[in-house]
Structures are given as C-alpha cells and as structure tokens.
N, C-alpha and C positions, 0 to 999 in steps of 0.2 A: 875389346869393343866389338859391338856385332856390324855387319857387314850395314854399309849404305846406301852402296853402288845396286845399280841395278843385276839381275841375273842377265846371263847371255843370253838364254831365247828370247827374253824381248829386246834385244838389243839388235839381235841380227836382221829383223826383217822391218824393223820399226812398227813390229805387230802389240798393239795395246795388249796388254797386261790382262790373263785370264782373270776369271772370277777365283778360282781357288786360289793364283798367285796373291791378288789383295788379300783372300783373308787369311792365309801364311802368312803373312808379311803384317797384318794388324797382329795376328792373334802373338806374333813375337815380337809386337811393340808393346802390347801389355805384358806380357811376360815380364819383360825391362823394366816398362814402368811400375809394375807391384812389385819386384827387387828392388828396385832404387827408394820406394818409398818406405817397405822393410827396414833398409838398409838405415834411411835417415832417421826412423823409429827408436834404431837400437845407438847412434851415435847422440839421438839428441830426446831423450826419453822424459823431459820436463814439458816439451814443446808436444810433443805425439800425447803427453795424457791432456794436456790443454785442450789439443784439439776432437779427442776422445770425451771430452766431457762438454763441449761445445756442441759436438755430433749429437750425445746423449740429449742435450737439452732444445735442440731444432727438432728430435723426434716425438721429443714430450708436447711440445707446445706444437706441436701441428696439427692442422683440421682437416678431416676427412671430407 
C-alpha cells in the first residue's frame, strides 16, 4: 500500500504543502487508481466489456 501520512517537510514547520508536492501526490493517485481499475478489468472482464460498450454508446449518441 502506498504511503498516506504526510512527508516530513510539511510536517515540521506546518508550512502548506508546495505546488509540486500536490501534483506528486495527485499524479501517484492516479497511477493507483488506473492500477486498480486495470486490475478490476482483468478480475471481472464481463462487467469492464459492459461498461466498454456503454462508453462506446454515450459516444455515439452525443451532440456536438
């Protein structure tokens, strides 16, 4: 499991959080969440084409 706790530098001065720490810390929550949802892809492969061809059909039927 990846970490949750905050890093030290912002903890020592109770200095908010840079701009690059957020987006480190987004861009390795998506990381996880496109693993996880890979993951459910390949454990439940009836439900991911379902929703694969639900996708397909919101694209069709939409107006520019």
């Amino acid at each position: 499991m990846p970490e949750t706790q905050p890093t030290e530098a912002s903890d020592q001065d109770g200095a908010p959080e840079t701009a690059a720490q957020r987006r480190a810390r987004r861009a390795q929550f998506l990381r996880d969440l496109l693993e996880a949802r890979e993951l459910r892809d390949r454990v439940q492969p009836r439900r991911a084409r379902a929703a694969r061809m639900r996708q397909q059909m919101r694209m069709r039927t939409f107006r520019w």
